[in-house]
NUDREN-314007 format. One record per atom (N, C-alpha, C, CB): x, y, z; residue in one letter. Coordinates in Angstrom, 2 decimals. Atoms other than C-alpha are relative to their C-alpha. Glycine has a CB too. Layout:
N
       c1       c2       c3  rest
        X        Y        Z     a
...
END
This chain:
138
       c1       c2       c3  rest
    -0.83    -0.15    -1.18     x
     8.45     5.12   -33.91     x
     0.68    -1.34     0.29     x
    -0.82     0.48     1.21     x
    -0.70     0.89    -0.64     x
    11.15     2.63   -32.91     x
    -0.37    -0.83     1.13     x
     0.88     0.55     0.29     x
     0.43     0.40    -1.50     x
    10.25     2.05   -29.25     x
     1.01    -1.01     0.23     x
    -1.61    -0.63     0.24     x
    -1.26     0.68    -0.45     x
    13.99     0.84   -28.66     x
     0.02     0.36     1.72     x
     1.48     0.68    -0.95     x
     0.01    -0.50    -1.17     x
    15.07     1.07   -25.39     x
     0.18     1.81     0.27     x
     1.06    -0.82     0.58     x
    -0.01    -1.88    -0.02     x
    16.09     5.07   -25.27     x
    -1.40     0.30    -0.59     x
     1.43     0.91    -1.21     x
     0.87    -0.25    -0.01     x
    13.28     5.54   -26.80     x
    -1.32     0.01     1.17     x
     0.05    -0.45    -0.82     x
     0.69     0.07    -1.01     x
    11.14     4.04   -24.23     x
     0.30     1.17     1.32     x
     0.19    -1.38     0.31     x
    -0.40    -1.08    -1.14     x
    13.17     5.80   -21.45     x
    -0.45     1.31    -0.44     x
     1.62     0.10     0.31     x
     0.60    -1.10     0.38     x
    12.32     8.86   -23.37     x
    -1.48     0.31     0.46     x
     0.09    -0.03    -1.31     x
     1.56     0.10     0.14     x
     8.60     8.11   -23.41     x
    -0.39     0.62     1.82     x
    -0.62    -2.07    -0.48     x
    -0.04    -0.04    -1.44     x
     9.04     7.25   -19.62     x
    -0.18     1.35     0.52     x
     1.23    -0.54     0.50     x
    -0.02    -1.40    -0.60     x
    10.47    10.23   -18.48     x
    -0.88     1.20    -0.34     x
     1.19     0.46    -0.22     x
     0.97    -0.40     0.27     x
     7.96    12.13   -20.85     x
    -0.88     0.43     1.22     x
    -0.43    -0.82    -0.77     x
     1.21     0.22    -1.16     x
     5.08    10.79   -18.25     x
     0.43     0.45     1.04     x
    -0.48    -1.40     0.36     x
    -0.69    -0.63    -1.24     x
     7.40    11.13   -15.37     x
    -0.40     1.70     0.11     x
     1.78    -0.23    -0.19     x
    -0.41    -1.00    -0.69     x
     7.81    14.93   -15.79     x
    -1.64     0.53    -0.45     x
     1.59     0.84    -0.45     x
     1.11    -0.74     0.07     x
     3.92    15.19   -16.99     x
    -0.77    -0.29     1.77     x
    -0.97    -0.61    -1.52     x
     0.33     0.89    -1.37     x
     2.88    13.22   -13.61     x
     0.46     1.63     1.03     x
     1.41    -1.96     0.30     x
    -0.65    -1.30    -0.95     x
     5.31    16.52   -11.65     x
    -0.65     0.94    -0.16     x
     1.36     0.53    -0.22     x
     0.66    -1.02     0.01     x
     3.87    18.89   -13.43     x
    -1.79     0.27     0.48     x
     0.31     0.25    -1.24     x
     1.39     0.02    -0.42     x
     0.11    18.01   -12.75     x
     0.22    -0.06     1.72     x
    -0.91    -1.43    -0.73     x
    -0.86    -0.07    -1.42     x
     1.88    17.23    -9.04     x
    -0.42     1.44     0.69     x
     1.88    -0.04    -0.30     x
    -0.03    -1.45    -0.58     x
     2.82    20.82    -8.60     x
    -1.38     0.86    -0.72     x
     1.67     0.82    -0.48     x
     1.11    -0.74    -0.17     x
    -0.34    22.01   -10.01     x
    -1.02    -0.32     0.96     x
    -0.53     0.07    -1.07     x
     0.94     0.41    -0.82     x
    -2.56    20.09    -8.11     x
    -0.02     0.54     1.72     x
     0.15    -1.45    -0.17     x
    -0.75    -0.89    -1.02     x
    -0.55    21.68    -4.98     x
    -0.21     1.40     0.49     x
     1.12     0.10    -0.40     x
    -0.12    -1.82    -0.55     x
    -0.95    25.27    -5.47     x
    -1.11     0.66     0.12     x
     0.75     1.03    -0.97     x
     0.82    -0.63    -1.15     x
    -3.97    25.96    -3.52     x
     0.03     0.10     1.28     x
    -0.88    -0.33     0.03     x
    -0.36     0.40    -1.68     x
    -2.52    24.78    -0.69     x
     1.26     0.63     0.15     x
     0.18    -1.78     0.43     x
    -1.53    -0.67     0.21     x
     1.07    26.68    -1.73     x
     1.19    -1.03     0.66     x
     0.08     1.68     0.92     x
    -1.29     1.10    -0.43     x
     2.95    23.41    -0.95     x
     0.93    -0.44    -1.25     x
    -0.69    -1.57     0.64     x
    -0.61     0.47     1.02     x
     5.68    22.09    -2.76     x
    -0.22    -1.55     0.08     x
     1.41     0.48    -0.02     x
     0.47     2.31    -0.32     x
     5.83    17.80    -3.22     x
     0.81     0.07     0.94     x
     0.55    -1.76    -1.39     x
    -1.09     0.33    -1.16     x
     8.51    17.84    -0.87     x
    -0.85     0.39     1.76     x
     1.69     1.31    -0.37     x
     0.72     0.12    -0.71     x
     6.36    19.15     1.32     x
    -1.58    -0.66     0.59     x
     0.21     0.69    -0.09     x
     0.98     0.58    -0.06     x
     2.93    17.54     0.66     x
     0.43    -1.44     0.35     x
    -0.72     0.24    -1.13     x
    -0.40     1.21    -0.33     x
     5.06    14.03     0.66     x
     0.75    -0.12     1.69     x
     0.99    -0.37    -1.22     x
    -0.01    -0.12    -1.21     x
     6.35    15.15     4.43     x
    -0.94     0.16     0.15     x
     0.61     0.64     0.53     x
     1.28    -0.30    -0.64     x
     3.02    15.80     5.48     x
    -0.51    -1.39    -0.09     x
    -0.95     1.18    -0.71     x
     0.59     1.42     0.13     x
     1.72    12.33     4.46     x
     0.59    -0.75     0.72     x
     0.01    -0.60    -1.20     x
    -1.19     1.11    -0.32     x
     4.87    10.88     5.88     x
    -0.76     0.45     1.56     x
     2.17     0.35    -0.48     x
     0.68    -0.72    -0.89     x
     3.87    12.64     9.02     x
    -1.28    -0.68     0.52     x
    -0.27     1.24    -0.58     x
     0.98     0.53    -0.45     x
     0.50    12.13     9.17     x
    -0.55    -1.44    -0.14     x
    -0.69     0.71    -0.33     x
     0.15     2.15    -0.40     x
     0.66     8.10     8.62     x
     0.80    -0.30     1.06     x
     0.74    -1.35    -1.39     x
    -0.26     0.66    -1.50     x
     2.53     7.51    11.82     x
    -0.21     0.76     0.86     x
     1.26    -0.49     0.35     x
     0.06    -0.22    -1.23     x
     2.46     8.03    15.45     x
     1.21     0.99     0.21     x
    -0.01    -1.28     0.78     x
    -1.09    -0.98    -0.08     x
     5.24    10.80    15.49     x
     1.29    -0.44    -0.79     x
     0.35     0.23     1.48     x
    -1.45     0.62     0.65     x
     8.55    10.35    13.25     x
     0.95     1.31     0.13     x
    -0.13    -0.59    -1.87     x
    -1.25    -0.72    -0.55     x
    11.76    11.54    14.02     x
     0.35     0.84    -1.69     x
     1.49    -1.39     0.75     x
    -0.50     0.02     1.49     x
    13.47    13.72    11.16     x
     1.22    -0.27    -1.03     x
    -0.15     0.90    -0.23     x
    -0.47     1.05     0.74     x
    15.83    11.00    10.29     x
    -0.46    -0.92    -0.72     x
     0.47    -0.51     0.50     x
     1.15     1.21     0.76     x
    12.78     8.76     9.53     x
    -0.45     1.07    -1.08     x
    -1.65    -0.75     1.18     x
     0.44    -1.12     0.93     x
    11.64    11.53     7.71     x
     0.96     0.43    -1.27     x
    -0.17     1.25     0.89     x
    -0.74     0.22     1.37     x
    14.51    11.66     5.50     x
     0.16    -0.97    -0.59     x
     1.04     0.28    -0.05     x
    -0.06     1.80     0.72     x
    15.12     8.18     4.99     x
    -1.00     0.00    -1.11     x
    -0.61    -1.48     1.23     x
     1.46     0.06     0.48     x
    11.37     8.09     3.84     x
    -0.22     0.28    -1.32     x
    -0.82     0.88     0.67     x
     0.03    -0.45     1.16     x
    11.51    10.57     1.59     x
     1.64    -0.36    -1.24     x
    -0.34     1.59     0.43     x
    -1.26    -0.54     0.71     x
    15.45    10.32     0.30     x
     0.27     1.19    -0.38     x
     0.19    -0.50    -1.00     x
    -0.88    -1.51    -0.24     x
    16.76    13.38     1.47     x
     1.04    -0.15     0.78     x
    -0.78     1.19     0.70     x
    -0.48    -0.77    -0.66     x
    19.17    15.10     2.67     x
    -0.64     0.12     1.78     x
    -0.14     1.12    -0.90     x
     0.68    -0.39    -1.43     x
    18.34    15.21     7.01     x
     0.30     1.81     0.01     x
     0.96    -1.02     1.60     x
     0.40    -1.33     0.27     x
    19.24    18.90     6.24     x
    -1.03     0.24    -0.55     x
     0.71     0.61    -0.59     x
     0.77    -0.17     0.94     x
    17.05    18.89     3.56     x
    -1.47    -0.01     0.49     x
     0.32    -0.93    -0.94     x
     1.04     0.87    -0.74     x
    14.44    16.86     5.90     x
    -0.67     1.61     0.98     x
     0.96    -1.69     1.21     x
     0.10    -0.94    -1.21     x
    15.02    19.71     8.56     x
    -1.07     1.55    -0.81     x
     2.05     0.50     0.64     x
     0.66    -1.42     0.55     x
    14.10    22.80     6.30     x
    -1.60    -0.42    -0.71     x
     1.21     0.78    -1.41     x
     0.88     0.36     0.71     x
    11.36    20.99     4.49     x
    -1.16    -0.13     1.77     x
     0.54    -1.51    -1.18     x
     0.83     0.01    -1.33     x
     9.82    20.44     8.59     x
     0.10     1.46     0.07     x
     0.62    -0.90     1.42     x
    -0.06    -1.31    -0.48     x
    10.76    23.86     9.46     x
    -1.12     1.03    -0.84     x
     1.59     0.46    -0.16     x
     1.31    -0.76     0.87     x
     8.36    25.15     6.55     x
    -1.43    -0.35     0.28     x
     0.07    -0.33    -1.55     x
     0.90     0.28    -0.40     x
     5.53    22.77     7.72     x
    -0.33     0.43     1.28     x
    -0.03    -0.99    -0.19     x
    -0.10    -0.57    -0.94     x
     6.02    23.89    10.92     x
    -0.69     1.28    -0.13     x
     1.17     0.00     0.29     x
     0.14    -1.61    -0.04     x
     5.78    27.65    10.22     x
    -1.21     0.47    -0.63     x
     1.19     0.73    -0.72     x
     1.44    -0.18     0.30     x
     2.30    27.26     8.47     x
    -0.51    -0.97     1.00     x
    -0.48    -0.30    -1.58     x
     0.70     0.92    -1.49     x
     0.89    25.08    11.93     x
    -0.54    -1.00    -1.07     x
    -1.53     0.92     1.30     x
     0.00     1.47     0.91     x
     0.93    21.95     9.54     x
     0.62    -1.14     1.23     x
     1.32     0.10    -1.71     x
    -0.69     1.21    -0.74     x
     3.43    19.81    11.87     x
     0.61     0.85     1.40     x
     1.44    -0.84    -1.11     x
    -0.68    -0.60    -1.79     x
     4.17    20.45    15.78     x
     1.69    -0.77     0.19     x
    -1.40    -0.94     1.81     x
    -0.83     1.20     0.02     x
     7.44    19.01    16.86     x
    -0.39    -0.46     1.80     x
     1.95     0.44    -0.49     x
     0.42     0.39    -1.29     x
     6.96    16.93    20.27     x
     0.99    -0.57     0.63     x
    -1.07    -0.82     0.03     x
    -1.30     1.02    -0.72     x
     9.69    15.39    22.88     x
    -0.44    -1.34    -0.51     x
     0.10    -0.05     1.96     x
    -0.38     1.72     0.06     x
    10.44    11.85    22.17     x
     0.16    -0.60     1.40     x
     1.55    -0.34    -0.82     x
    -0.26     0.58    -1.24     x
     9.38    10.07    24.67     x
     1.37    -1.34     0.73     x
    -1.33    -0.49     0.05     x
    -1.23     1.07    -0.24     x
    12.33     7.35    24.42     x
     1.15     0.80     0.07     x
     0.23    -1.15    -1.18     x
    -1.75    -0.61    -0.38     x
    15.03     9.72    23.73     x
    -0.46     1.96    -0.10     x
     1.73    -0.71    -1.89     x
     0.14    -1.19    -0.42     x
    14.78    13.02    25.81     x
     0.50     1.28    -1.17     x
     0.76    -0.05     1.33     x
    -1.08    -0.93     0.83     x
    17.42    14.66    23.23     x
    -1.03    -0.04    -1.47     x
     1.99    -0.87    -0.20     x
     0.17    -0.41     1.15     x
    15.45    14.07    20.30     x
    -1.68     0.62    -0.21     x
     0.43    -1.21    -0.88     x
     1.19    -0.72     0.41     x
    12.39    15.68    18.74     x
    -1.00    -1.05    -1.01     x
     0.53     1.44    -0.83     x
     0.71     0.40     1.02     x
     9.00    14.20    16.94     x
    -0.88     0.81    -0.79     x
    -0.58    -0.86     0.38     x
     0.64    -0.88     0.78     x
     7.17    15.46    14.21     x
    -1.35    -0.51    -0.31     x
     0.75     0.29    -1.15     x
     1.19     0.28    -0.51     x
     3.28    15.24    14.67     x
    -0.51     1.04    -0.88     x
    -0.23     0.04     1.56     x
     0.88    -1.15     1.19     x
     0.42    16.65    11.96     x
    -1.13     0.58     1.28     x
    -1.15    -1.10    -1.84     x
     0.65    -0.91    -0.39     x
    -1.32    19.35    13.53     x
    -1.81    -0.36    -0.23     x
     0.66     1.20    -0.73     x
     1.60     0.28     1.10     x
    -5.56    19.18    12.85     x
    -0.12     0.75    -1.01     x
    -1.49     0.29     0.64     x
    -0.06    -0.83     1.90     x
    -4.87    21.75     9.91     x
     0.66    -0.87    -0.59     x
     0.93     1.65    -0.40     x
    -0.98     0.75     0.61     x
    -2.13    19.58     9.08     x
    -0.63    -1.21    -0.56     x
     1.08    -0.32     0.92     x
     1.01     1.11     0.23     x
    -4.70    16.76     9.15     x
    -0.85     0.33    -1.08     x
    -0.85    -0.29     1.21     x
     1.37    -0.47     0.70     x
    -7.32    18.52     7.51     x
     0.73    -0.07    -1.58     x
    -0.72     1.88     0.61     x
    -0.53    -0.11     1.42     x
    -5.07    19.74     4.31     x
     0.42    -1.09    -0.43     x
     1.01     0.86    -0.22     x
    -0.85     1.10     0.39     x
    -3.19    16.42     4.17     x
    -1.46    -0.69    -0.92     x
     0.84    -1.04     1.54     x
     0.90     0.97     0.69     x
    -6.66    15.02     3.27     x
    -0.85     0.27    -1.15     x
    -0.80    -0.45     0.87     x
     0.44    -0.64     1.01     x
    -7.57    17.57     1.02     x
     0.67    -0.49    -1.08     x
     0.08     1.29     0.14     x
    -1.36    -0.29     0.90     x
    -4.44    17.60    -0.91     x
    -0.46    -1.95    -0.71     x
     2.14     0.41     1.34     x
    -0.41     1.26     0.69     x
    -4.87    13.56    -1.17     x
    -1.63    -0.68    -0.74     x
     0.84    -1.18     1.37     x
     1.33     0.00     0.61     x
    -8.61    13.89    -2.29     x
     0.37     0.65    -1.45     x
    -1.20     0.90     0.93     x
    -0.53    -0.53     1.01     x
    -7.13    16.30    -4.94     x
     1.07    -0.70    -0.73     x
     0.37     1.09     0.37     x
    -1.37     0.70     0.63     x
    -4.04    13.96    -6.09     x
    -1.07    -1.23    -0.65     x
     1.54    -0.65     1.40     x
     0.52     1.38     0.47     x
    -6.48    10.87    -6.31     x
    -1.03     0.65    -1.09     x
    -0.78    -1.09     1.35     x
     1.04    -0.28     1.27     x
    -9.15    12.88    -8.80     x
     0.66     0.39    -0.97     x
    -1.08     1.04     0.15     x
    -1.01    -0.24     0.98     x
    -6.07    14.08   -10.76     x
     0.37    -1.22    -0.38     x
     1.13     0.77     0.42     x
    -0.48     1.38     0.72     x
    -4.85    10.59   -11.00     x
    -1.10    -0.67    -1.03     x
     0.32    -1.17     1.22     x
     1.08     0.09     0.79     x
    -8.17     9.62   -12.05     x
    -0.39     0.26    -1.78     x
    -0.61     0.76     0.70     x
     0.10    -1.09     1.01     x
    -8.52    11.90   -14.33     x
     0.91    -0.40    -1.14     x
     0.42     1.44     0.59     x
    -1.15    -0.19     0.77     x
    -5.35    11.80   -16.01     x
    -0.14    -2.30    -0.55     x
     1.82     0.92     1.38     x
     0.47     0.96     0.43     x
    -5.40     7.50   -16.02     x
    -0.90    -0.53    -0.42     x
     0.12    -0.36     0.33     x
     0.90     0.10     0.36     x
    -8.53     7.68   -17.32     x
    -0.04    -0.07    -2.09     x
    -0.59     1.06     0.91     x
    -0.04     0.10     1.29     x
    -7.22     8.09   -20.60     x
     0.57    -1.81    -0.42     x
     1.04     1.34    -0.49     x
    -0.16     1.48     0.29     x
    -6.42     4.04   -20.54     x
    -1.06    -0.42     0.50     x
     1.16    -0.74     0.52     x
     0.68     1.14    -0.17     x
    -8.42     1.22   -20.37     x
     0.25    -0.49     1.09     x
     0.15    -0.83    -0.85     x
     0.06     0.74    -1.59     x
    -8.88    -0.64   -17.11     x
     1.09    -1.45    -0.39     x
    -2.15    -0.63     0.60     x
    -0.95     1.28     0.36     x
    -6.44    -3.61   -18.91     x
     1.04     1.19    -0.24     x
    -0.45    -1.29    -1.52     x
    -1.56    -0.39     0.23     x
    -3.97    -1.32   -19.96     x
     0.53     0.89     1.41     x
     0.15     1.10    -1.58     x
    -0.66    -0.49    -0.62     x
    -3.87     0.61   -16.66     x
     0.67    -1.37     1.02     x
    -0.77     1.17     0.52     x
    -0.92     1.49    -0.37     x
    -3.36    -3.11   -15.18     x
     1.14    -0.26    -0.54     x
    -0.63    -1.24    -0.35     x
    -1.06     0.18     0.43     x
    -0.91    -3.57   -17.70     x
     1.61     0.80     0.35     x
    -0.43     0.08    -1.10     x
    -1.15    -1.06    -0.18     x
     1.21    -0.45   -16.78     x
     0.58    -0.35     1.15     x
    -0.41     1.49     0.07     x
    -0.72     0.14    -0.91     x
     1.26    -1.06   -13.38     x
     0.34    -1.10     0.37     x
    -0.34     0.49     0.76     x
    -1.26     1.06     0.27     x
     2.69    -4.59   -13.70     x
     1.21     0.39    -0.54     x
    -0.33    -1.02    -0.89     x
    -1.62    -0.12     0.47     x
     5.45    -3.29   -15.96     x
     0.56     1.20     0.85     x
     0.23     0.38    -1.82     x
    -0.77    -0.53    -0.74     x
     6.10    -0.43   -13.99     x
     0.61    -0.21     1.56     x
    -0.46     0.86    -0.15     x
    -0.23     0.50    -1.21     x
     6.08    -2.50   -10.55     x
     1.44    -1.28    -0.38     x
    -1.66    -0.67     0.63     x
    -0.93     0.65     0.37     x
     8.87    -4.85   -12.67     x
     1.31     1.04    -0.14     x
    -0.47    -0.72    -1.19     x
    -1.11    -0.60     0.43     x
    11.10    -1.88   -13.70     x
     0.70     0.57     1.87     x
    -0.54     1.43    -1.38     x
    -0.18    -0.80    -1.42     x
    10.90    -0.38    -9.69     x
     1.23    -0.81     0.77     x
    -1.59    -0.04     1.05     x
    -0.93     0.76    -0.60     x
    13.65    -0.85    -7.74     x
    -0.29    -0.52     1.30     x
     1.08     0.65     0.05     x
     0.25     0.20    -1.47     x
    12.00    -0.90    -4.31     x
    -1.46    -0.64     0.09     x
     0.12     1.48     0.87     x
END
């Protein structure tokens, strides 16, 4: 194998779309999508967020933001609450189911990660995530 650059990117994306797919399996006991399990986290790490912060966060669409709340919502995952600074707008607050699954879901992501980085060495998973904390843009 070469291991030119395209190549690499190849490799990359490889992992990338194995990483999604274990993602969305790891998910479907709970029938969430990532878009939604990653709002829920977003969610339940602060004190209420608006769903502009909520798009930002994720990089969405605030439509996108809106329907992706409106689904957490409609399984009693996320309440929305007045904003106490600005009467006009709305916050989005994890429910105690919302709580409860969020911590399931991230008990289940971390034994998958496990799992799955387990096939490296404790130097090479060091190694990865140096080079992949060099390639990141943020």
């Amino acid at each position: 194998m070469d291991d030119g650059p395209a190549d690499l990117g190849d490799l990359l994306m490889r992992a990338a779309r194995t990483l999604r797919r274990r993602w969305r399996d790891v998910l479907a006991p709970w029938d969430l999508s990532p878009h939604q399990a990653r709002a829920l986290k977003v969610v339940g790490a602060r004190d209420g967020v608006r769903l502009s912060e909520l798009a930002e966060t994720l990089r969405i669409a605030p439509r996108s933001a809106t329907e992706v709340a409106d689904g957490l919502q409609e399984r009693g995952l996320v309440e929305r609450t007045p904003d106490p600074d600005d009467r006009r707008a709305v916050l989005l607050r994890p429910t105690d189911e919302g709580r409860r699954i969020r911590a399931e879901v991230d008990r289940a992501r971390s034994a998958d990660s496990e799992e799955l980085f387990a096939r490296l060495s404790p130097g090479d998973r060091s190694t990865l995530a140096r080079l992949l904390r060099s390639l990141s843009d943020s």
